[in-house]
C-alpha positions in Angstrom: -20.4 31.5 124.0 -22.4 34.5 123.4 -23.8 36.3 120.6 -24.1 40.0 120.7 -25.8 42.5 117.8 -23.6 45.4 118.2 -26.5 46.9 116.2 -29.4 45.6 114.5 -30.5 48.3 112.1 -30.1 48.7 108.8 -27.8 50.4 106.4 -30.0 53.6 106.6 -30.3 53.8 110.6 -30.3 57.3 111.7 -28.0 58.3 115.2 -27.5 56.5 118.2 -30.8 54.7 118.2 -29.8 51.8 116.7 -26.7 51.1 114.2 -25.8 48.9 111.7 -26.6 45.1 111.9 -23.2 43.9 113.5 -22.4 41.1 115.5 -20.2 40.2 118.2 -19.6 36.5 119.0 -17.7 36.3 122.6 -16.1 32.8 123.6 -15.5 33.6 127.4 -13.3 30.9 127.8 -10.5 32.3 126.1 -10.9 35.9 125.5 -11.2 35.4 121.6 -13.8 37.7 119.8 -15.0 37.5 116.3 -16.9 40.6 114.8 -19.4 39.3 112.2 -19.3 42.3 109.7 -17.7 45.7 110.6 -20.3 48.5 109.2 -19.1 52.1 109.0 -21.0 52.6 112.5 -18.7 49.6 114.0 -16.4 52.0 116.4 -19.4 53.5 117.5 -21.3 50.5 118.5 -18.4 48.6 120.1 -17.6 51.6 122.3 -21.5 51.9 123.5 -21.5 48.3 124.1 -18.4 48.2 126.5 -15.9 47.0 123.9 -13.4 49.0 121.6 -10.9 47.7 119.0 -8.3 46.2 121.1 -10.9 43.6 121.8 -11.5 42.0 118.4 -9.4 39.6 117.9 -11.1 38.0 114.6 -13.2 39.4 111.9 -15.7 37.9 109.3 -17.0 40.3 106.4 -20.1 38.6 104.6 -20.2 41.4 101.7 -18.4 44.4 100.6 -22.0 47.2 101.5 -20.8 50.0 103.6 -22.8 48.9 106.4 -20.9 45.2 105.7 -17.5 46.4 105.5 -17.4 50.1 106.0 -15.6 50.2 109.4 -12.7 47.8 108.4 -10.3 50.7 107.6 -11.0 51.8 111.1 -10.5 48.5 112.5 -6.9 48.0 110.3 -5.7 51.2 111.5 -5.8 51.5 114.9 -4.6 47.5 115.9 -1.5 48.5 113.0 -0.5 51.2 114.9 -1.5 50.1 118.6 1.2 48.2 120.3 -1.1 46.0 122.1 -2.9 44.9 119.4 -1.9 41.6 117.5 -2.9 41.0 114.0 -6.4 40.4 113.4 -7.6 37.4 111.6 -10.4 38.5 108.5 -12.5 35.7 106.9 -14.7 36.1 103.9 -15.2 33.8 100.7 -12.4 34.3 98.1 -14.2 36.6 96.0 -14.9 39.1 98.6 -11.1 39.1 99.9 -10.4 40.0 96.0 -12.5 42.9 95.6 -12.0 43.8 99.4 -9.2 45.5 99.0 -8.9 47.1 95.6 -12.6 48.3 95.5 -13.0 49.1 99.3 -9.8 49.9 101.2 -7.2 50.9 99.1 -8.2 54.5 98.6 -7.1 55.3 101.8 -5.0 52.9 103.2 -2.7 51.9 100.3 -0.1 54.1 101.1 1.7 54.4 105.0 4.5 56.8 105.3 7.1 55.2 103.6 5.4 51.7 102.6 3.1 50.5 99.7 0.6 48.3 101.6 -1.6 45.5 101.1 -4.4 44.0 102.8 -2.1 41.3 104.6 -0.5 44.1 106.8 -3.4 44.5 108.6 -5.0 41.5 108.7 -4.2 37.5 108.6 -6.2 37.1 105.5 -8.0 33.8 105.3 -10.3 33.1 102.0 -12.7 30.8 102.7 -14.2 28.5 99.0 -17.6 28.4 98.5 -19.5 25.7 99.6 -16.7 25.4 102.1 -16.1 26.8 105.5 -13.2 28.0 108.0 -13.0 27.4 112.0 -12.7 29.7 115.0 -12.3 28.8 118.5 -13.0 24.9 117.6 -16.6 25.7 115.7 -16.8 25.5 112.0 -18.6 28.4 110.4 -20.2 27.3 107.0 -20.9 30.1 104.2 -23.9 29.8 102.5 -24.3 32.2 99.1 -27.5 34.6 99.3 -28.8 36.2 96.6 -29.1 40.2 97.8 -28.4 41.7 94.7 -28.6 41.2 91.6 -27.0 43.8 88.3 -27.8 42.7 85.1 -26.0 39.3 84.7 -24.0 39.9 88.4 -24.7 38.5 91.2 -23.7 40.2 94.3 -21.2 38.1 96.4 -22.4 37.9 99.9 -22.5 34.9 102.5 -24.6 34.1 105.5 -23.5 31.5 108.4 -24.0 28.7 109.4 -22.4 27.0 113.1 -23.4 25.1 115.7 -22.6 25.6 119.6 -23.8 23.0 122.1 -25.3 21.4 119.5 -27.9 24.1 118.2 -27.2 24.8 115.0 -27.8 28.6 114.0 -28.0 30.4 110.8 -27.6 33.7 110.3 -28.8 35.1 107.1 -26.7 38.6 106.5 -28.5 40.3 103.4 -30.6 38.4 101.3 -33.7 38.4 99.4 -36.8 36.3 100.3 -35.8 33.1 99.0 -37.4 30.3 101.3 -36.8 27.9 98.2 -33.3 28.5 97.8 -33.2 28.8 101.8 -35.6 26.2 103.0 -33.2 23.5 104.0 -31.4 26.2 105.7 -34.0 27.3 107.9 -35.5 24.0 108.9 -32.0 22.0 110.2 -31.4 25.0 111.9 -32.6 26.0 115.6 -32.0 29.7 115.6 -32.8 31.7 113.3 -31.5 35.2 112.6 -33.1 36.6 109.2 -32.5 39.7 107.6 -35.7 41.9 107.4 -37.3 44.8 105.6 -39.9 47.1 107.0 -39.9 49.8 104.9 -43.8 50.3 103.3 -41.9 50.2 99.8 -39.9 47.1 99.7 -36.5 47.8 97.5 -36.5 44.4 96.5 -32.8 43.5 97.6 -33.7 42.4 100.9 -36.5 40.2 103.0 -39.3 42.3 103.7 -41.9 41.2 106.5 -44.8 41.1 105.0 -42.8 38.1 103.0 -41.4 36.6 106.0 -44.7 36.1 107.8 -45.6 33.7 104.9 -43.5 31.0 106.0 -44.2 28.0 107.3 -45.0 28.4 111.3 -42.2 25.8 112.1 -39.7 28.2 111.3 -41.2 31.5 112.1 -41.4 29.8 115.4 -37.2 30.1 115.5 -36.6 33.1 113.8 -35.2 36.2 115.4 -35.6 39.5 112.9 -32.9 42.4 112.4 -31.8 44.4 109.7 -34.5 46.5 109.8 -35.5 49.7 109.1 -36.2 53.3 111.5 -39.6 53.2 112.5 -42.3 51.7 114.2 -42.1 47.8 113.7 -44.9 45.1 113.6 -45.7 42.7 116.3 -44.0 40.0 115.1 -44.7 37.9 118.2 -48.1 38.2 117.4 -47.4 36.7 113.9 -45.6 33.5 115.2 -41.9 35.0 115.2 -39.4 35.5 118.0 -39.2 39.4 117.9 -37.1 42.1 116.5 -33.4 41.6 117.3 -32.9 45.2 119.8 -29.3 46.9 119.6 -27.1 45.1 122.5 -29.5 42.4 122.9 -27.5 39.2 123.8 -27.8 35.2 122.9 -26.3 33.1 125.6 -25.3 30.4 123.0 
């Protein structure tokens, strides 16, 4: 199995540089493909990385940002209306499949000619409980809560992953504050490490910034692989005990 980042920039990445931070997982074996977030830069991506829609057959969406969930209209529209294309099958925690279709799809999409439509025409919609998980090709994909934003009393919903292949565990972060307390466990059961991370030199506060992440305990910098980053020159994180910065169409042979 293999793990590719489609792009590994963040939400403000400029042309075709880099592009959003979204992943492909490919099990060889049997063809199957899940996306791991489909950003508005999604089509894009696939296509420079040698794939296109007709070869996603699963989708996770971790939270509704437009770099998170932007290209899913794309992605619904053209396997509807290709012949060749079966239905996709979309996974996200309940509260995401609520909103993800009233507060992110329908504008465009809830009418077809003739036909009122709903997010189960396009997609086999699977909800997946908190503290729960779903499976895909034989691996179970945990979904652990991160706090990215919070409004007021809200907080965001958004969910990182959690899997093991050939028994390494990995955890992937998706957006999320610096919050080794609330993450701790998290990073020290696992053996890869894939952490969101801010490099801006005025941190916005919703995500992990790296002058935060190079605080952490050397037995899990040691594992951890950063992306999500901003245009720019980067840090050596090598040099501070980390893996590296995650580079668009960099693959993990799993």
């Amino acid at each position: 199995m293999k793990l590719i980042f489609i792009g590994s920039g963040s939400a403000f990445t400029v042309g075709a540089d880099n592009y959003n931070s979204n992943m492909l997982l490919v099990d060889e074996t049997n063809n199957q493909k899940l996306l791991i977030d489909c950003g508005s830069d999604a089509r894009h991506a696939l296509h420079e990385a040698g794939y296109s829609y007709r070869d996603i057959t699963d989708v996770y969406i971790s939270h509704l940002h437009a770099d998170h969930a932007g290209g899913l209209e794309w992605l619904a529209l053209t396997t509807k209306f290709d012949p060749a294309c079966e239905k996709p099958n979309l996974f996200a925690n309940r509260f995401i499949i609520k909103d993800l279709w009233h507060n992110t799809l329908s504008g465009g999409m809830n009418t077809l000619q003739g036909i009122k439509s709903q997010l189960s025409l396009f997609f086999n919609v699977h909800p997946v409980e908190e503290n729960s998980s779903f499976i895909w090709n034989n691996t179970r994909f945990q979904i652990i809560q991160t706090v990215h934003v919070v409004s007021g009393f809200m907080l965001m919903h958004s969910f990182g992953l959690i899997f093991e292949v050939n028994n390494k565990k990995i955890f992937i972060t998706t957006d999320t504050q610096f919050s080794p307390n609330q993450l701790k466990d998290f990073y020290r059961s696992a053996d890869l490490i894939f952490q969101d991370c801010e490099t801006t030199s005025v941190p916005s506060g919703v995500h992990a910034h790296y002058d935060q992440l190079i605080t952490l305990e050397p037995s899990i910098k040691e594992k951890m692989w950063l992306y999500h980053y901003n245009p720019g020159k980067l840090p050596n994180a090598v040099k501070d005990g980390m893996c590296g910065f995650v580079s668009k169409k960099q693959i993990f042979d799993l």
